[in-house]
C-alpha positions in Angstrom: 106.9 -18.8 50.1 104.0 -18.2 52.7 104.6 -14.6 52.8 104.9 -14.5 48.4 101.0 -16.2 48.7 99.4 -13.6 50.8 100.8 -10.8 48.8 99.7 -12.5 45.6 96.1 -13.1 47.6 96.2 -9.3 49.1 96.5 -8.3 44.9 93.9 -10.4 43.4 91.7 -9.5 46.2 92.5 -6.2 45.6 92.3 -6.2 41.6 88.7 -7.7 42.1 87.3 -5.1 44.4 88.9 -2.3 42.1 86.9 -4.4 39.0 83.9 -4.9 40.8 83.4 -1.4 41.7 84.1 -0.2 38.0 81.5 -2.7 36.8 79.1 -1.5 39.4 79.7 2.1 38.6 79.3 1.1 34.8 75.9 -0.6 35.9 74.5 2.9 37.3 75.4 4.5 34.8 74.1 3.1 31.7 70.8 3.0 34.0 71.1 6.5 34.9 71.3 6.8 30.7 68.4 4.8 29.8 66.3 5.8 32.5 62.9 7.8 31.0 62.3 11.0 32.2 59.8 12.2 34.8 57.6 13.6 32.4 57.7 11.6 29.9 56.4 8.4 32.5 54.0 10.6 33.7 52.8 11.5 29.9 52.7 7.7 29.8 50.9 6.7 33.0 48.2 9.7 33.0 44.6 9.3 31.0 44.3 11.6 28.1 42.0 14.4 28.9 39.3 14.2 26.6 37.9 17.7 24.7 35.4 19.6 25.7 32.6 21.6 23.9 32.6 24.6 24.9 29.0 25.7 25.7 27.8 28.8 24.1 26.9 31.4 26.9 23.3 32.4 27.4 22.3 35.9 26.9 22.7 37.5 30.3 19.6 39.4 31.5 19.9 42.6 31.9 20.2 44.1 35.0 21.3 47.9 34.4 19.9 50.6 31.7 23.3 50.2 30.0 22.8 46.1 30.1 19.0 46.7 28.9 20.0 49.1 26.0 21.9 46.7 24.1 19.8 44.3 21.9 19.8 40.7 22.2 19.9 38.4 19.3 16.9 37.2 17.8 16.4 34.0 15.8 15.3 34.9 12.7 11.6 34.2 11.8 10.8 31.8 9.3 8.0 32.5 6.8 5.7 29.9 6.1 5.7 28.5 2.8 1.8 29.0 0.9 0.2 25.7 0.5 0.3 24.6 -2.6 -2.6 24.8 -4.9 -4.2 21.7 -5.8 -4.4 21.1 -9.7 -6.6 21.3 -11.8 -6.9 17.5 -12.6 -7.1 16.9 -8.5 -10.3 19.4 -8.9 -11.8 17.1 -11.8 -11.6 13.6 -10.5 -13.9 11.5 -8.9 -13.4 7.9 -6.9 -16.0 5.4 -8.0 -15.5 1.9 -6.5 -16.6 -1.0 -8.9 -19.6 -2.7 -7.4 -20.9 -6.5 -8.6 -21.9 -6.6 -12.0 -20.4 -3.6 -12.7 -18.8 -2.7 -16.8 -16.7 -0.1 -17.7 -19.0 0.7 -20.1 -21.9 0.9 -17.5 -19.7 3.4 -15.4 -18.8 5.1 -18.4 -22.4 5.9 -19.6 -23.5 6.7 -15.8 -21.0 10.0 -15.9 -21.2 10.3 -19.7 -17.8 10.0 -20.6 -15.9 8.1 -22.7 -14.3 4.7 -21.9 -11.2 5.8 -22.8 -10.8 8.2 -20.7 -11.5 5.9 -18.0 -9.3 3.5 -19.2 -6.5 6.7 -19.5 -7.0 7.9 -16.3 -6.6 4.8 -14.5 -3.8 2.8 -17.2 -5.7 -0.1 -17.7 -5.6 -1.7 -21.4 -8.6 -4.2 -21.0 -11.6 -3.0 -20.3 -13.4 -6.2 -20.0 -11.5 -6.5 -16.8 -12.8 -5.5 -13.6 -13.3 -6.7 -10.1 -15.4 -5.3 -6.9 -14.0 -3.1 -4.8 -11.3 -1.7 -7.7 -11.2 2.2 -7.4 -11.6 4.3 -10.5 -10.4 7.7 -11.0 -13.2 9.1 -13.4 -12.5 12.1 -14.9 -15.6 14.6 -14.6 -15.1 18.3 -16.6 -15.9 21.0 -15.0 -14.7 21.0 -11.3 -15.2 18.4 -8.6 -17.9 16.1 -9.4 -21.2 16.1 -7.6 -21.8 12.3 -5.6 -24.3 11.7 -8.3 -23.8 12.6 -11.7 -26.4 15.3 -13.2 -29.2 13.6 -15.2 -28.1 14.1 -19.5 -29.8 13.8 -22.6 -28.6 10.8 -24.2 -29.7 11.5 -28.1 -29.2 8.5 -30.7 -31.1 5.7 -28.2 -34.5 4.9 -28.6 -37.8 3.3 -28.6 -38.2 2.0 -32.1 -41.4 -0.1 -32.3 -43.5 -1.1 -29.5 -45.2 -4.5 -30.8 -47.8 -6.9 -30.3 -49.5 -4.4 -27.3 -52.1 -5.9 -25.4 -50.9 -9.9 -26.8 -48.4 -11.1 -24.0 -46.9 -13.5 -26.6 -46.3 -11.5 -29.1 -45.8 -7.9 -27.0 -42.4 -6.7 -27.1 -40.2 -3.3 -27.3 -37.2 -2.6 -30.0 -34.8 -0.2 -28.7 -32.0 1.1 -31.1 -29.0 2.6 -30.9 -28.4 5.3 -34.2 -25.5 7.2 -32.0 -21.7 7.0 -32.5 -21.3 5.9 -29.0 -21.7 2.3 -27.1 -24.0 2.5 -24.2 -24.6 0.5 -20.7 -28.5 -0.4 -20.3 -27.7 -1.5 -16.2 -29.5 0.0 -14.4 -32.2 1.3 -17.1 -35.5 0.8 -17.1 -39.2 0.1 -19.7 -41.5 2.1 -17.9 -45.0 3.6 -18.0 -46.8 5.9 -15.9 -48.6 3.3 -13.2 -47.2 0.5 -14.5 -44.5 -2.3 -13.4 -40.9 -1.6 -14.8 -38.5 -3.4 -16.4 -34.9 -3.0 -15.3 -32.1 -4.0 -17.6 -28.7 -5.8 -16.7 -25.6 -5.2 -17.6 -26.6 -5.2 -21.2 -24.1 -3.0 -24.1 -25.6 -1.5 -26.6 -23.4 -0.8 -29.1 -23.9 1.8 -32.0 -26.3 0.4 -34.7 -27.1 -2.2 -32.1 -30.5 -3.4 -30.5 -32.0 -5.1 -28.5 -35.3 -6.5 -28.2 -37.3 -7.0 -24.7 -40.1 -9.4 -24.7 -43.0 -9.3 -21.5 -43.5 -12.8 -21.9 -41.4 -15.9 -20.6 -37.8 -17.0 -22.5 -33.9 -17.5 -22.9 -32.2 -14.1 -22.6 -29.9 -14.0 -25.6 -27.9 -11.0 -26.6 -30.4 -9.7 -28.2 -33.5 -10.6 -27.4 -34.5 -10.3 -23.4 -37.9 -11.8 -21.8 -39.2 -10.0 -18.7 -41.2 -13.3 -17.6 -44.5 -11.4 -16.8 -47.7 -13.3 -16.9 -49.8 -10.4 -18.8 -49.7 -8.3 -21.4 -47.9 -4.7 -19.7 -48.2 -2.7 -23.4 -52.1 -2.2 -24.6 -52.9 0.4 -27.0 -52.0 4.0 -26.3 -50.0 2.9 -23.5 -47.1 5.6 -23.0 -43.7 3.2 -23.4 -40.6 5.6 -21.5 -36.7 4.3 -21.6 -35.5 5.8 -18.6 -31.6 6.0 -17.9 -29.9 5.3 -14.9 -29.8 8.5 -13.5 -33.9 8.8 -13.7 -33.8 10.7 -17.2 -36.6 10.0 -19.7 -34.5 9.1 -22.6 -37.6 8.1 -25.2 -40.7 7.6 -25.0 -43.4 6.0 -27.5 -46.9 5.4 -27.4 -47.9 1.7 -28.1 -50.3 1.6 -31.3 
């Protein structure tokens, strides 16, 4: 019975080596399977080179007559472009900043021009509305405009009566407006040769208008303005000149 036991022992310890080494050798083998290649781990493990530009080769010098007879490439030359020609409304336009007291009417009749086409030339649709230090494109014919306008004859605006000469209360001079255009009187002046001056305001004068100016003491109105002088400036024969703003003798009549 001892002697069956061992046998039966030798077998089973026999069976299990025999299984043991067949699972073993069914271990390294389905390792040896799934094992990655070589290359492939080292195609996982190694950086990806990155690309590199490939610099373009500078133009060797050359060192030998064969070297120096070939021709090198040139970058091609770029023509300059002409300047562009100003226009001919760039050439014809003159800045003029609104000063104080200012009217677009004023600055119309100082470069004799319309106000439309100041109002054109700079879109504005009132031209009651102004303010100092606004820039105005004014359109001057002819080229670029000079920094002050040329002197003009301004026909339709005179001196139609000088009255009272001589009487300061009742001296006074009627200027009149027969033209087809409205005028500025800033900057104008009632002169005579030796005499004081009177300079008017910003005063319109719009056609078939007037205006009256008295040398004695009073309420401006529209129409009527008093130069608050203590004598009589108009005695007979005195020589009575409107004079624009640019210095022109518009009129000029004699007081009777």
């Amino acid at each position: 019975m001892f002697s069956m036991n061992r046998r039966q022992l030798a077998f089973i310890v026999l069976v299990n080596g025999l299984v043991s080494l067949v699972i073993a050798l069914g271990v390294v083998w389905v390792f040896e399977i799934r094992r990655p290649d070589a290359a492939e781990i080292a195609a996982l493990t190694l950086p990806r080179p990155e690309g590199i530009l490939a610099a373009t080769p500078a133009p060797a010098t050359a060192t030998s007559p064969a070297d120096a007879a070939v021709p090198t490439a040139q970058e091609p030359e770029v023509e300059a472009l002409p300047a562009e020609p100003q226009s001919a409304a760039e050439d014809s336009q003159e800045v003029y900043i609104v000063q104080a007291g200012d009217s677009l009417l004023a600055i119309a009749t100082r470069y004799n021009i319309a106000v439309d086409q100041i109002m054109q030339a700079n879109g504005l649709t009132n031209p009651d509305f102004l303010f100092s230090g606004q820039r105005l494109v004014i359109p001057v014919s002819g080229g670029s405009a000079a920094p002050t306008p040329t002197p003009v004859v301004i026909e339709g605006v005179e001196i139609a009566a000088v009255d009272g000469g001589g009487n300061l209360d009742a001296e006074s001079v009627l200027i009149v407006n027969d033209s087809d255009r409205a005028f500025s009187l800033q900057g104008w002046q009632l002169a005579s040769e030796g005499g004081p001056a009177y300079t008017f305001g910003n005063v319109p004068l719009f056609p078939g208008g007037s205006v009256r100016v008295h040398t004695r003491a009073g309420d401006n109105t529209s129409i009527d303005l008093y130069w608050g002088q203590s004598e009589a400036v108009w005695p007979s024969g005195t020589a009575v000149q409107l004079i624009s703003a640019q210095g022109a003798v518009v009129h000029s009549l004699t007081a009777p």
